[in-house]
C-alpha positions as CSV (number, residue, x, y, z in Angstrom):
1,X,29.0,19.0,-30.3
2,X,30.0,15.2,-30.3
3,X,27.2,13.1,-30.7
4,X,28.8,9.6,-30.0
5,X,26.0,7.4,-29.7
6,X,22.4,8.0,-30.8
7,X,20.2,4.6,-30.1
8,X,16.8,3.3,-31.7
9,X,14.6,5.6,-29.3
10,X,16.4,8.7,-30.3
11,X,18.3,9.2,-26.9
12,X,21.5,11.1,-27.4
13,X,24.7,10.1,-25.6
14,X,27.1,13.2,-25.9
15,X,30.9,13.3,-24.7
16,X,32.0,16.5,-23.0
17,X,34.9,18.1,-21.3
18,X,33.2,19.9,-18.9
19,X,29.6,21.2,-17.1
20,X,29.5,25.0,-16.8
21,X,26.3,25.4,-15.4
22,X,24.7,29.0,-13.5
23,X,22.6,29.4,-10.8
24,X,19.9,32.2,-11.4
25,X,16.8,32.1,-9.5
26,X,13.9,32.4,-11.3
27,X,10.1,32.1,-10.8
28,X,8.5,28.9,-12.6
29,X,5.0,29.6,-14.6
30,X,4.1,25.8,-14.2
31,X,4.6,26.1,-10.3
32,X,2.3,29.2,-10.2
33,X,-0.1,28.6,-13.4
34,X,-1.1,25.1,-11.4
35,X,-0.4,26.0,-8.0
36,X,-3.9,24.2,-6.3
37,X,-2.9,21.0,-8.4
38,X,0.2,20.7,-7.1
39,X,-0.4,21.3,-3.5
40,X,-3.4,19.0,-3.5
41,X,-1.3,16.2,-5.7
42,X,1.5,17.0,-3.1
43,X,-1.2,16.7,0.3
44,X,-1.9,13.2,-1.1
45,X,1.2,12.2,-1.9
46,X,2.3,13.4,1.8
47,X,-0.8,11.5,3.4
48,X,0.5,8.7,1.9
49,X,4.0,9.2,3.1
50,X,4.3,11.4,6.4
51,X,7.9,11.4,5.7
52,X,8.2,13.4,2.5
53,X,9.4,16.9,2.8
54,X,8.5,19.6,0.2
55,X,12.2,21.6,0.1
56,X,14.2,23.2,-2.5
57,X,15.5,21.3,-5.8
58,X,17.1,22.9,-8.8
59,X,15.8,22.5,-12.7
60,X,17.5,23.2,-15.3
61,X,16.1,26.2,-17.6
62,X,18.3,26.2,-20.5
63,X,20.9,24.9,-22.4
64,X,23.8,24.5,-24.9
65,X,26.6,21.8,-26.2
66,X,29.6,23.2,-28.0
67,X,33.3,23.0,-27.5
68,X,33.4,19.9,-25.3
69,X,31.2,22.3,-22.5
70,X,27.9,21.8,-21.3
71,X,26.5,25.3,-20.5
72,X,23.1,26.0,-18.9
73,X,21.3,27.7,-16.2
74,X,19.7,26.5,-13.1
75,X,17.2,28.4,-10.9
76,X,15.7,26.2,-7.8
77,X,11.8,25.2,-7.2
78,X,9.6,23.9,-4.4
79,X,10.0,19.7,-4.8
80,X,6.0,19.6,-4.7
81,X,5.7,21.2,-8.2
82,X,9.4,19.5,-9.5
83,X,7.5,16.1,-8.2
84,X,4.3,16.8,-9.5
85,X,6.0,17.5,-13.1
86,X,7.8,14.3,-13.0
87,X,4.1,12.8,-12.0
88,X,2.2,14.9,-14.5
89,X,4.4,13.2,-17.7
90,X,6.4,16.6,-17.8
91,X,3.7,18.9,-19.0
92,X,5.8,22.0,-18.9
93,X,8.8,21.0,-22.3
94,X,10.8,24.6,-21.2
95,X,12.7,22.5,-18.5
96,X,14.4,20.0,-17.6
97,X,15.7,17.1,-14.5
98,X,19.4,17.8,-14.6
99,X,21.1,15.1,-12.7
100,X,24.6,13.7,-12.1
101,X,25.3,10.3,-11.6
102,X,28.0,8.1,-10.5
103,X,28.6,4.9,-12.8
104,X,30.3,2.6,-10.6
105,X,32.5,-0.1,-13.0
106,X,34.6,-2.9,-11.0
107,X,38.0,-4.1,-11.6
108,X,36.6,-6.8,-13.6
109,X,34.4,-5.0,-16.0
110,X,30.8,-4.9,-13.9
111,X,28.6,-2.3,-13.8
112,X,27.0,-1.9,-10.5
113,X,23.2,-0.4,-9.9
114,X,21.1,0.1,-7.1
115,X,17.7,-1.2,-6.5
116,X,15.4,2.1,-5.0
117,X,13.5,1.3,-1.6
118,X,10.2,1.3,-1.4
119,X,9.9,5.0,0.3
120,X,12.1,6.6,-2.2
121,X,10.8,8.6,-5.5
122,X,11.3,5.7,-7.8
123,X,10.4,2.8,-5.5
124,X,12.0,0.0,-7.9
125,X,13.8,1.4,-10.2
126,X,17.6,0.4,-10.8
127,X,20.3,2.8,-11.3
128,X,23.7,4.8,-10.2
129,X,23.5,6.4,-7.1
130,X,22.1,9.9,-8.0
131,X,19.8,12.2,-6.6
132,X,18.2,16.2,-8.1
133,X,20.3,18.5,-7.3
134,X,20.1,20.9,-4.7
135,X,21.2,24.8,-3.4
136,X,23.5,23.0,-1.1
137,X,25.2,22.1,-4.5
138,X,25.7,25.8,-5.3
139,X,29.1,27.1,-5.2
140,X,29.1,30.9,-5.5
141,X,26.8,31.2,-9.2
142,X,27.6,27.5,-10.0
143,X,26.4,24.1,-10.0
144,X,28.7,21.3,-9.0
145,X,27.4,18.4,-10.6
146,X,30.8,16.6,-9.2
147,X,30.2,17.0,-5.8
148,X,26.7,16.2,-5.8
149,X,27.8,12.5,-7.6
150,X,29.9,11.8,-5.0
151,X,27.4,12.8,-2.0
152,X,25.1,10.4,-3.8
153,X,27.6,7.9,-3.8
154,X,28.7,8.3,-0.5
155,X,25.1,8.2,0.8
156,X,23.5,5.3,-1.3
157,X,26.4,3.3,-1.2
158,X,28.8,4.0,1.7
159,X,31.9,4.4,-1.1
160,X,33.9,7.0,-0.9
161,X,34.9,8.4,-4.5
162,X,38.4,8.7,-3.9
163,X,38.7,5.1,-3.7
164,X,37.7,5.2,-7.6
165,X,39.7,6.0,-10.6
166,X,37.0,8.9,-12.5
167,X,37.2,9.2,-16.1
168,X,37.8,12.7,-17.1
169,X,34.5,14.5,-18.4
170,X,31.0,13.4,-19.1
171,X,28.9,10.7,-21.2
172,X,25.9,13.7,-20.7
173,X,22.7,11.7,-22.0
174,X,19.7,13.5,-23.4
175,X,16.1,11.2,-22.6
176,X,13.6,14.0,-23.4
177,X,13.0,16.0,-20.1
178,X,15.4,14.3,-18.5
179,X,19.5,14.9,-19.1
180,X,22.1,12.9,-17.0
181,X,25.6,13.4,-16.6
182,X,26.9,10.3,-16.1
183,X,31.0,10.1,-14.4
184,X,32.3,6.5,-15.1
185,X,34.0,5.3,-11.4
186,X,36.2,2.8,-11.8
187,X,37.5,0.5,-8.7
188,X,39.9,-1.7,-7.9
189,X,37.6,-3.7,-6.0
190,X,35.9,-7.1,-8.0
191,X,31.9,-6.8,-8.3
192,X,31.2,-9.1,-5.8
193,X,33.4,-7.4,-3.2
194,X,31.7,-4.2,-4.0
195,X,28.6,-5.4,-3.4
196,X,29.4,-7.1,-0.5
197,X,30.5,-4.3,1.3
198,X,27.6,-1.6,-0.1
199,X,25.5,-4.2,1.2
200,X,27.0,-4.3,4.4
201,X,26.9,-0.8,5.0
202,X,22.9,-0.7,3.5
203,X,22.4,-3.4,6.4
204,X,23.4,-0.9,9.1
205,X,21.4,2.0,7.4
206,X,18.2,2.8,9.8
207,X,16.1,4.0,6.2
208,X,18.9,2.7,3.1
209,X,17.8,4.3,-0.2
210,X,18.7,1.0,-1.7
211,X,17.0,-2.2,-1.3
212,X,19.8,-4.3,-3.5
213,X,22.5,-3.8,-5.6
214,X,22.6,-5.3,-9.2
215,X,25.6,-6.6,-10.8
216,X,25.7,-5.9,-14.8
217,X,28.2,-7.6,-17.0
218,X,26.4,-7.2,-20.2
219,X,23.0,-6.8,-22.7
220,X,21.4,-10.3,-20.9
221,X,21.3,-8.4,-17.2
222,X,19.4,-5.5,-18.6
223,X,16.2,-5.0,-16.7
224,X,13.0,-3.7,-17.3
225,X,12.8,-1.3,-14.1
226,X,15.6,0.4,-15.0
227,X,15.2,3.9,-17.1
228,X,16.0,4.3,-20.7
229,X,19.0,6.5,-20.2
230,X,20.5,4.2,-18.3
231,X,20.6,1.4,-20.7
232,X,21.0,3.9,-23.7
233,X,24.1,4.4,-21.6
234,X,25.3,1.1,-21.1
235,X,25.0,-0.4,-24.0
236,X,27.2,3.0,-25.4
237,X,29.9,1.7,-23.0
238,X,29.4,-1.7,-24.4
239,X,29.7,-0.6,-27.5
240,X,33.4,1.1,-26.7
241,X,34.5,-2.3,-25.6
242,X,34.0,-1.4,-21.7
């Protein structure tokens, strides 16, 4: 394993090749151990917001880093109990939120985050377009982690990947419970052209999961509301001169 970056709060930024990760559906002790909890946190949380549909999501299990390959296993759970873990500060350590995200850089050197809408998950938050993974992004036993960046992309944002120049690989970035798999995008479009037009498209968007798009040139546009692994991350590409 290549640990490139490892900043004050102990979040490791690792470089690899490749994600090799299974699908293998497995029962969840958390989900069954607290059952009642979960369904009652989930009624609430459903009361609240009508809208909010308990499907299928997919956690990762286990783990590995060697070779330039990130190997694990996924198995898929009911969103109430993946929510109400997320809610709950992560209670069960045996797991984690195994995401991919799309880090959008324009032709001059921006970085380019999303502000979440009220209705979403993380109301307020700022970060790439991502989203949990989900069966649909099973492909015979695997999980591609590509395709469900660029379906995030494509839905957030109205981009369409091809237009981007990916990096080969992954900065994979290890916050606790939470590991994401960030692919750098890089456009040939300016920052402000590429917000004008993800804007645009949010503006015909009946429900948009963004409310704004952030433009972030360097350490001074950080933000409070946006999550330690994304910072940990950009200030790792900073640091690399990007």
């Amino acid at each position: 394993m290549s640990v490139e970056y490892r900043p004050a709060n102990d979040i490791t930024i690792v470089s690899v090749e490749r994600l090799d990760i299974i699908y293998a559906p497995q029962r969840w002790p958390f989900a069954d151990q607290r059952r009642h909890e979960i369904d009652a946190h989930f009624a609430a949380l459903q009361r609240e917001n009508p809208a909010l549909w308990n499907g299928r999501v997919l956690i990762l299990r286990d783990f590995a880093i060697a070779d330039g390959v990130f190997r694990g296993t996924c198995s898929d759970v009911d969103y109430a109990s993946f929510r109400s873990w997320h809610r709950w500060d992560f209670p069960d350590p045996s797991v984690w939120d195994c995401f991919a995200m799309g880090a959008i850089q324009s032709s001059d050197g921006a970085f380019l985050l999303g502000v979440m809408a009220p209705h979403t998950f993380n109301a307020g938050q700022i970060y790439f377009p991502c989203g949990t993974p989900d069966p649909d992004d099973v492909a015979m036993d695997r999980v591609d982690f590509e395709g469900s960046a660029r379906r995030e992309v494509a839905e957030e944002t109205g981009l369409d990947v091809t237009e981007f120049a990916a990096e080969p690989g992954w900065h994979t970035v290890l916050d606790g419970s939470l590991i994401a798999h960030m692919k750098l995008l890089r456009a040939r479009q300016s920052a402000a052209e590429l917000r004008a037009r993800i804007l645009d498209y949010l503006a015909g968007e009946r429900e948009p999961e963004l409310t704004d798009i952030r433009i972030v040139r360097g350490p001074s546009n950080l933000d409070p509301m946006m999550p330690s692994f994304v910072t940990a991350y950009l200030r790792h590409m900073w640091s690399r001169g990007l």
